[in-house]
N, CA and C atoms as a LAMMPS dump frame, in Angstrom:
ITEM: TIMESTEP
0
ITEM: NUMBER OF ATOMS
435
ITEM: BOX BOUNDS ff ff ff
-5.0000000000000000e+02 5.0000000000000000e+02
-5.0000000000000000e+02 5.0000000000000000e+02
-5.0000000000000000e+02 5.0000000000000000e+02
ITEM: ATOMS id mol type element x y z
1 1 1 N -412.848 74.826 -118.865
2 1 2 C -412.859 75.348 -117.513
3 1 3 C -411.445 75.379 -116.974
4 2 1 N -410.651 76.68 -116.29
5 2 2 C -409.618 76.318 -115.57
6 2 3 C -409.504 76.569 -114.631
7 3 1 N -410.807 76.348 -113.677
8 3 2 C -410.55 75.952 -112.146
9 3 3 C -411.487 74.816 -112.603
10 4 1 N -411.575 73.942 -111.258
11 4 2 C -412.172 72.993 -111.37
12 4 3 C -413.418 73.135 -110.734
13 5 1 N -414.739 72.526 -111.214
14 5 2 C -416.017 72.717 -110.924
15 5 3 C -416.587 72.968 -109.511
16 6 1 N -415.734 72.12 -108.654
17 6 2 C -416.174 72.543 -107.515
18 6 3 C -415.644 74.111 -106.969
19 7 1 N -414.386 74.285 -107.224
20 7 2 C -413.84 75.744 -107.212
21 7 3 C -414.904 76.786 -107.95
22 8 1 N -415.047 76.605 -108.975
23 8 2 C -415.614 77.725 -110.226
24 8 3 C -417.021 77.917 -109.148
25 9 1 N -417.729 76.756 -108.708
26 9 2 C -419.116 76.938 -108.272
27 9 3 C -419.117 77.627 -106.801
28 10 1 N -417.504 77.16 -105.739
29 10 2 C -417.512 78.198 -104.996
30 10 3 C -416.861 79.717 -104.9
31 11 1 N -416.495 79.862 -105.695
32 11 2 C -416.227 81.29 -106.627
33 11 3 C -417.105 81.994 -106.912
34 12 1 N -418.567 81.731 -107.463
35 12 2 C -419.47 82.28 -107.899
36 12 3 C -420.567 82.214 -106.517
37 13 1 N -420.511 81.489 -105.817
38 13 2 C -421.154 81.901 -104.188
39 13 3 C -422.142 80.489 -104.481
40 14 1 N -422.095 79.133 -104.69
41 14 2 C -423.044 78.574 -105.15
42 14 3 C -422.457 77.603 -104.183
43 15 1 N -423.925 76.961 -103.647
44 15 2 C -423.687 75.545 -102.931
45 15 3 C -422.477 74.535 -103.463
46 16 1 N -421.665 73.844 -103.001
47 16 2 C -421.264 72.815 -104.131
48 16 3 C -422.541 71.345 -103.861
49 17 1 N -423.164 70.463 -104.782
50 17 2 C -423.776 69.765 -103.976
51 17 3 C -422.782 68.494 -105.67
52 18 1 N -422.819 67.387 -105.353
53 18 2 C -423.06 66.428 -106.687
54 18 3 C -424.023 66.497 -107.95
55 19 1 N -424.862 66.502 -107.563
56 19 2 C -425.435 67.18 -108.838
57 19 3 C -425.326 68.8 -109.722
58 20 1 N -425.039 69.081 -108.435
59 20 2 C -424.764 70.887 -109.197
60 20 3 C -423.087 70.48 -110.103
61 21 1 N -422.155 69.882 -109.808
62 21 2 C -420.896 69.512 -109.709
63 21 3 C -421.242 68.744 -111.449
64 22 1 N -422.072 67.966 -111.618
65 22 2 C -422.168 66.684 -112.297
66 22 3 C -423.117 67.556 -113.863
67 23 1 N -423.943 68.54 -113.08
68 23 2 C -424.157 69.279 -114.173
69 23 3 C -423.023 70.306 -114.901
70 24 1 N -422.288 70.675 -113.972
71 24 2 C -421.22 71.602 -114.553
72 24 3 C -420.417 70.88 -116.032
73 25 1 N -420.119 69.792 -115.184
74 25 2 C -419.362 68.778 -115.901
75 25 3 C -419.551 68.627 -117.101
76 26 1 N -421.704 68.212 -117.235
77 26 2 C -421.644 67.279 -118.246
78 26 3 C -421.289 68.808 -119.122
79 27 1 N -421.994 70.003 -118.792
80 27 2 C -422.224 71.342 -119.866
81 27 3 C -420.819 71.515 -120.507
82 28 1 N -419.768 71.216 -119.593
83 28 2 C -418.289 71.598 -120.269
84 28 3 C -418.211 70.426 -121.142
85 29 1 N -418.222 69.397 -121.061
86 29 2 C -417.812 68.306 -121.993
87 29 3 C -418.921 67.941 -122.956
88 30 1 N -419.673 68.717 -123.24
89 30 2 C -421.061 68.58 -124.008
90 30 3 C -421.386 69.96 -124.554
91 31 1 N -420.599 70.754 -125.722
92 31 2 C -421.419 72.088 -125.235
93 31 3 C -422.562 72.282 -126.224
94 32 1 N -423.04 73.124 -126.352
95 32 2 C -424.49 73.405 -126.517
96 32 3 C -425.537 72.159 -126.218
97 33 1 N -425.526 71.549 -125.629
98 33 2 C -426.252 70.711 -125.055
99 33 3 C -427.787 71.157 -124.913
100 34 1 N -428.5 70.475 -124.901
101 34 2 C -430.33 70.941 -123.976
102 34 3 C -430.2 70.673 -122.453
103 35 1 N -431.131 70.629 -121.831
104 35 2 C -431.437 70.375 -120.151
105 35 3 C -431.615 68.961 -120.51
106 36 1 N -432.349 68.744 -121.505
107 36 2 C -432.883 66.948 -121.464
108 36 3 C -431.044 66.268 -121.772
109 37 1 N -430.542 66.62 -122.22
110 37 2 C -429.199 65.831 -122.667
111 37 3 C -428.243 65.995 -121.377
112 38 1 N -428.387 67.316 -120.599
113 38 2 C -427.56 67.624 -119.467
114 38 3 C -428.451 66.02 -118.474
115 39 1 N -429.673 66.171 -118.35
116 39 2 C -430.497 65.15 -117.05
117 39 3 C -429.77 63.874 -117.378
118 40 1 N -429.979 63.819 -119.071
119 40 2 C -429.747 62.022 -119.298
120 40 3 C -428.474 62.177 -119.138
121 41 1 N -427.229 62.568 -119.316
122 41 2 C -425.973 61.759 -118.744
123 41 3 C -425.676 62.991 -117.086
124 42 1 N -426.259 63.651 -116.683
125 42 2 C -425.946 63.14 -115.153
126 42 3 C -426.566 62.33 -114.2
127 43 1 N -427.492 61.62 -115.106
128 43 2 C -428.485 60.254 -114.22
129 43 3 C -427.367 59.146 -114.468
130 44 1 N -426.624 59.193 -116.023
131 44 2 C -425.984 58.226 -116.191
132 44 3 C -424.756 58.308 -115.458
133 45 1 N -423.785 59.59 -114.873
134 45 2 C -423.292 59.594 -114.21
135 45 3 C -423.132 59.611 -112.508
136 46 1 N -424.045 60.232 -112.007
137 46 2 C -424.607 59.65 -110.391
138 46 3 C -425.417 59.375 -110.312
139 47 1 N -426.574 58.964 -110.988
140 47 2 C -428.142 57.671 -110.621
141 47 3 C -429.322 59.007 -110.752
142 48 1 N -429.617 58.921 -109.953
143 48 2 C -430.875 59.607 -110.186
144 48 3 C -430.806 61.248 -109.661
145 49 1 N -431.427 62.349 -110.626
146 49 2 C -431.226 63.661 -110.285
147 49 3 C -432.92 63.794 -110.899
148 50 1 N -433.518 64.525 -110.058
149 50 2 C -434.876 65.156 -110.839
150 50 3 C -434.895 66.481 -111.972
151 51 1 N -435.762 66.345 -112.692
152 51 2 C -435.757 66.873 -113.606
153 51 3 C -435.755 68.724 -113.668
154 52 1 N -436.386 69.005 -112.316
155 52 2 C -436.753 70.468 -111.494
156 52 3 C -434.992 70.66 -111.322
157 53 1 N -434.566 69.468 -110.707
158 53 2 C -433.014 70.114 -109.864
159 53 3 C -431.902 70.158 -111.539
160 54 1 N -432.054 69.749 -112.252
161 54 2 C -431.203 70.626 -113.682
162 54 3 C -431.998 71.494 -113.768
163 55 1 N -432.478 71.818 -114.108
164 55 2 C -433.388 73.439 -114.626
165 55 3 C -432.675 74.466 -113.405
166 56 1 N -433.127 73.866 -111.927
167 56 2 C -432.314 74.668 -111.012
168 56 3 C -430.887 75.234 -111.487
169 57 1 N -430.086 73.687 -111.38
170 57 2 C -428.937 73.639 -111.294
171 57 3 C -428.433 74.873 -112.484
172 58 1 N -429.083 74.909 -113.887
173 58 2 C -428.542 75.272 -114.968
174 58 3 C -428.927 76.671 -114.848
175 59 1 N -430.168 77.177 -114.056
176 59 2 C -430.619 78.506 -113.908
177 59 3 C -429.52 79.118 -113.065
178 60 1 N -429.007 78.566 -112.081
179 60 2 C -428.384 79.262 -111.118
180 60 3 C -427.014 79.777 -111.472
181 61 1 N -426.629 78.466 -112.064
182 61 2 C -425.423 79.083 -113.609
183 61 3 C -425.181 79.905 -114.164
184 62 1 N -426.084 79.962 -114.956
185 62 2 C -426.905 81.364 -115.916
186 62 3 C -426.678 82.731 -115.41
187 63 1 N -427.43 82.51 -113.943
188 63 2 C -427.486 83.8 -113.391
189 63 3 C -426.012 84.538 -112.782
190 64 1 N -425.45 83.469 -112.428
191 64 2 C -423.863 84.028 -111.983
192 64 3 C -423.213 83.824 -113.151
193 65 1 N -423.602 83.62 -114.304
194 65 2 C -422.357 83.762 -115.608
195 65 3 C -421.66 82.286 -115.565
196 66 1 N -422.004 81.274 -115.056
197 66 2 C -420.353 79.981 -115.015
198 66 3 C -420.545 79.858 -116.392
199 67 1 N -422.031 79.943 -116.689
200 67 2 C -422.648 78.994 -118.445
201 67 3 C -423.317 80.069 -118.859
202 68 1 N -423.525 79.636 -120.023
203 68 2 C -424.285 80.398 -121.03
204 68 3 C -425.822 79.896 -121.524
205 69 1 N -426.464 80.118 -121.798
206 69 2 C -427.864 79.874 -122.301
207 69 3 C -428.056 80.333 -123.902
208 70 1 N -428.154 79.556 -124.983
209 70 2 C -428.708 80.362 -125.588
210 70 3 C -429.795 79.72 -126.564
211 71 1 N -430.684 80.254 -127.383
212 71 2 C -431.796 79.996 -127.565
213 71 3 C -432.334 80.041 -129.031
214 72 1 N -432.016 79.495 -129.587
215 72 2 C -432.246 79.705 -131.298
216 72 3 C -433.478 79.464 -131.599
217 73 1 N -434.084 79.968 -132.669
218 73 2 C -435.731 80.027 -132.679
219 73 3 C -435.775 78.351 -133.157
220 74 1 N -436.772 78.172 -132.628
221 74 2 C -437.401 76.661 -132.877
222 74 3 C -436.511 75.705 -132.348
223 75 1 N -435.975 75.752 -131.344
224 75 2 C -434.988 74.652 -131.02
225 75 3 C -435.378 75.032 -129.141
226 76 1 N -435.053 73.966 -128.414
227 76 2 C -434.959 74.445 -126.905
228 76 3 C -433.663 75.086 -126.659
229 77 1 N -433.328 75.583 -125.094
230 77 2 C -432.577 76.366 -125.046
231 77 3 C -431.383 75.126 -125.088
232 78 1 N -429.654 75.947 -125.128
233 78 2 C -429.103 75.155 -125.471
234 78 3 C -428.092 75.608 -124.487
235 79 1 N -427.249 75.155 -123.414
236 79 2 C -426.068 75.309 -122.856
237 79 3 C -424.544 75.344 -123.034
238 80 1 N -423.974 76.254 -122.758
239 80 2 C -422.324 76.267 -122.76
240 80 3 C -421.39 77.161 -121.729
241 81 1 N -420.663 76.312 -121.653
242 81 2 C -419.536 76.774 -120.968
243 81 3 C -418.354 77.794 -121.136
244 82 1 N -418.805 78.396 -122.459
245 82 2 C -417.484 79.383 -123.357
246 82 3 C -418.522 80.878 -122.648
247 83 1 N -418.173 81.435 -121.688
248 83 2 C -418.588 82.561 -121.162
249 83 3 C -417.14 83.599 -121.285
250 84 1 N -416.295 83.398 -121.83
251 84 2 C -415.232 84.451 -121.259
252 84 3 C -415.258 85.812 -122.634
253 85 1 N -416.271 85.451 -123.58
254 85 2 C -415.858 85.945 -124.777
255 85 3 C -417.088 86.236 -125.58
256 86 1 N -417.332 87.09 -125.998
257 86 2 C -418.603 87.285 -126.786
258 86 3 C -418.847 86.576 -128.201
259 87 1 N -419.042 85.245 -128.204
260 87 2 C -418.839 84.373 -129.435
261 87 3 C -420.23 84.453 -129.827
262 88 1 N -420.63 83.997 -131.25
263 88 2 C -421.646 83.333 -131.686
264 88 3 C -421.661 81.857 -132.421
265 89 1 N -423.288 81.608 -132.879
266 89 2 C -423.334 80.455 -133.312
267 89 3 C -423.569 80.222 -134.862
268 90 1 N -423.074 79.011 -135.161
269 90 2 C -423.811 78.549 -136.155
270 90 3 C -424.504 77.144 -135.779
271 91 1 N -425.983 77.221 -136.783
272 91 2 C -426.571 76.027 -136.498
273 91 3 C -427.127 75.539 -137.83
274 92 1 N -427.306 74.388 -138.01
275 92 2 C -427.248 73.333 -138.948
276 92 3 C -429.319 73.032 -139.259
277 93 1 N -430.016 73.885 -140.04
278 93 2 C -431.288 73.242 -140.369
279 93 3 C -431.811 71.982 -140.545
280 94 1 N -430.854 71.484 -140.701
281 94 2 C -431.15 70.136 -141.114
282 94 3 C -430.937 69.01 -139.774
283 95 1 N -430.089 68.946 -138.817
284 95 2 C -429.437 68.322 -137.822
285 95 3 C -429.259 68.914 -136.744
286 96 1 N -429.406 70.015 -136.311
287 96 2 C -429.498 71.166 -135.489
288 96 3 C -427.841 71.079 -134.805
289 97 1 N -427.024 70.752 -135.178
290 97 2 C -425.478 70.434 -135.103
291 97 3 C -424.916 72.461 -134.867
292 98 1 N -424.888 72.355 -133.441
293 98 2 C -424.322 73.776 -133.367
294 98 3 C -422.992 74.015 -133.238
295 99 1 N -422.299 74.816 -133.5
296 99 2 C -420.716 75.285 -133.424
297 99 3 C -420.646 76.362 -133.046
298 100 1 N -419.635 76.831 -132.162
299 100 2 C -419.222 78.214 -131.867
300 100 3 C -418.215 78.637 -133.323
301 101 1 N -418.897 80.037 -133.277
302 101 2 C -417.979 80.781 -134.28
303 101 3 C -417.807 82.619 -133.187
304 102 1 N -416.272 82.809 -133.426
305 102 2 C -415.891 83.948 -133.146
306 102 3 C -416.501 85.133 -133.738
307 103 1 N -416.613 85.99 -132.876
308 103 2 C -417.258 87.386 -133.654
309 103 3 C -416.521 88.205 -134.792
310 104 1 N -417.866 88.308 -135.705
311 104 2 C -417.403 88.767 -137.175
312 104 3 C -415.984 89.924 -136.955
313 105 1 N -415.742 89.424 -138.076
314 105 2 C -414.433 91.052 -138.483
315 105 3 C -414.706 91.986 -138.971
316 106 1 N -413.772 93.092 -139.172
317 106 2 C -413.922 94.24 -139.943
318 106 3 C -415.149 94.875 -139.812
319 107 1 N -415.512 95.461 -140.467
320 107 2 C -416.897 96.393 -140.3
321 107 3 C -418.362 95.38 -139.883
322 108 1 N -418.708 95.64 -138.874
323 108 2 C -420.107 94.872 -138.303
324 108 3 C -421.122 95.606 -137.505
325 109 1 N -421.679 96.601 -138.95
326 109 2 C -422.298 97.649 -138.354
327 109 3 C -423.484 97.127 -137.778
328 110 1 N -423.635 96.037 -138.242
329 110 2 C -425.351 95.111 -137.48
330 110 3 C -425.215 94.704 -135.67
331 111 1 N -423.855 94.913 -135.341
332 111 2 C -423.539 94.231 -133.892
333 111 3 C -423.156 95.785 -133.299
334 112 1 N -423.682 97.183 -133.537
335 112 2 C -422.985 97.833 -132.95
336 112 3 C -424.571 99.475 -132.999
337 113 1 N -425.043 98.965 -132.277
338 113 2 C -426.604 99.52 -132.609
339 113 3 C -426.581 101.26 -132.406
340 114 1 N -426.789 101.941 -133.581
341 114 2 C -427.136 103.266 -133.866
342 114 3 C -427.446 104.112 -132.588
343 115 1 N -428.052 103.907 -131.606
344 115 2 C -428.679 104.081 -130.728
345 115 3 C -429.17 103.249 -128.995
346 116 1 N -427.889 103.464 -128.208
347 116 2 C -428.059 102.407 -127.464
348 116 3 C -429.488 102.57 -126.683
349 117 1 N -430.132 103.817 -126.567
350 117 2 C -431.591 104.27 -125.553
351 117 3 C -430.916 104.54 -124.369
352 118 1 N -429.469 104.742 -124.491
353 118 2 C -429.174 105.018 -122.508
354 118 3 C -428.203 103.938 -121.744
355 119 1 N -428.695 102.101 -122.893
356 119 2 C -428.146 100.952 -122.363
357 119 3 C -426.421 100.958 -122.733
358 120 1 N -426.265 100.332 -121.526
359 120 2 C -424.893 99.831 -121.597
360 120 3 C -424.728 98.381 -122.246
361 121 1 N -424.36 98.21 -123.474
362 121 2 C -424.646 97.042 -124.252
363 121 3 C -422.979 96.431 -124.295
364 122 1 N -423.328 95.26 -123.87
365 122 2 C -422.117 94.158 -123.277
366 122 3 C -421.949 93.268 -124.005
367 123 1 N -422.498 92.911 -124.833
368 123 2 C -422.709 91.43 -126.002
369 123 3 C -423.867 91.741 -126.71
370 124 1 N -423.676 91.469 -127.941
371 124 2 C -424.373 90.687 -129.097
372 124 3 C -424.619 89.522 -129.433
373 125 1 N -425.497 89.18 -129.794
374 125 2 C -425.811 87.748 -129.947
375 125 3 C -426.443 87.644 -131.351
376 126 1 N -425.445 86.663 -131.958
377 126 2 C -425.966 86.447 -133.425
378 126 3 C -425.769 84.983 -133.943
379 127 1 N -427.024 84.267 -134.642
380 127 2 C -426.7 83.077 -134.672
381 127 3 C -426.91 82.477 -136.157
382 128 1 N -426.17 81.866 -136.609
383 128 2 C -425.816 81.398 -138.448
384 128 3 C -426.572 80.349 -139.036
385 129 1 N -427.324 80.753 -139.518
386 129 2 C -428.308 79.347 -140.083
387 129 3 C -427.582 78.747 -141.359
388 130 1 N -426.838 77.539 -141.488
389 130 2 C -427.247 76.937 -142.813
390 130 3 C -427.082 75.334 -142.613
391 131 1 N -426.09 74.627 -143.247
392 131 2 C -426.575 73.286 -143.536
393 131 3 C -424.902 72.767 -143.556
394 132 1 N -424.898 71.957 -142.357
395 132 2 C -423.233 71.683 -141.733
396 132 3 C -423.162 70.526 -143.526
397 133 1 N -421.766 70.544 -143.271
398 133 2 C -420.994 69.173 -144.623
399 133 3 C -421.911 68.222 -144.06
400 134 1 N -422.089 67.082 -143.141
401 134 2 C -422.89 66.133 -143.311
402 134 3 C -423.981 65.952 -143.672
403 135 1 N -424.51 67.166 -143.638
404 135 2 C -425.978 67.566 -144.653
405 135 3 C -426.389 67.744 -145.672
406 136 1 N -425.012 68.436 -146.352
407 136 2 C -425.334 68.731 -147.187
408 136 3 C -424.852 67.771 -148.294
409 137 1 N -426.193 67.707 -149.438
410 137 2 C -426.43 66.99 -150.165
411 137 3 C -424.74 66.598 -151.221
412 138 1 N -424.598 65.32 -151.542
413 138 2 C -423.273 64.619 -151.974
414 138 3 C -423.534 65.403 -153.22
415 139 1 N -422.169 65.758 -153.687
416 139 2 C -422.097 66.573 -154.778
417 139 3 C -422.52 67.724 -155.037
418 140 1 N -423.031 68.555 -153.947
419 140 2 C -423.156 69.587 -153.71
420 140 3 C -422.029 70.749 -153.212
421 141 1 N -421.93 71.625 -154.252
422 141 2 C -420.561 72.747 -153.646
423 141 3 C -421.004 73.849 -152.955
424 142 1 N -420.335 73.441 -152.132
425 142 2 C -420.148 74.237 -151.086
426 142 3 C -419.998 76.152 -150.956
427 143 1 N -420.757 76.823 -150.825
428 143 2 C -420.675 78.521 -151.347
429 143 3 C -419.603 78.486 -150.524
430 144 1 N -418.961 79.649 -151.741
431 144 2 C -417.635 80.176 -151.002
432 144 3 C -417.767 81.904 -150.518
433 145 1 N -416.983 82.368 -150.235
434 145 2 C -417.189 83.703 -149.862
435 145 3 C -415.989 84.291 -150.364
């Protein structure tokens, strides 16, 4: 983040309250996080927040762009703070250990659709399934490309 949370949240037209502030926080220093991981350390950081007011807090986010949402099949949704850039993910089957990865190079005819129907298409979203180094099995090599 390079304004600071209370700035960024009145920038985007949003109440500032402590908890809205405390969620920003934990999402930048935590990223892809869940809602349940955002609740448990901003309870641990100002005491008690209900479970309705993150979902709020993180929806209202969402909707003005501060964070990102995103949603990999079989996993809950997951939060971040890297909005300036059309990145994707990789995620880990085994540990669900997610990482941002930059958008592919060179020819990526799969991110650039034949036919928009009319839409003005702003981002792609593509996310990397395999099995991070701590997973993968000792003595196992690693595919190269």
């Amino acid at each position: 983040m390079r304004d600071s949370p209370a700035l960024l949240l009145q920038k985007h037209g949003i109440q500032i309250t402590a908890q809205r502030l405390a969620v920003l926080e934990v999402v930048a220093a935590r990223p892809h996080c869940t809602a349940d991981d955002v609740a448990e350390d901003v309870r641990a950081k100002i005491g008690a927040i209900s479970r309705q007011a993150v979902y709020d807090a993180l929806a209202i986010m969402v909707e003005r762009r501060i964070i990102r949402r995103i949603e990999p099949a079989g996993s809950p949704a997951r939060y971040e703070n890297r909005v300036a850039d059309n990145h994707h993910h990789l995620i880990c089957r085994s540990c669900g250990s997610t990482v941002d990865v930059d958008c592919a190079v060179g020819g990526t005819p799969c991110l650039i659709p034949k036919d928009t129907a009319g839409f003005h298409v702003d981002e792609a979203e593509v996310i990397y399934w395999g099995t991070c180094p701590r997973c993968l099995p000792v003595g196992r090599e690693k595919p190269t490309r």
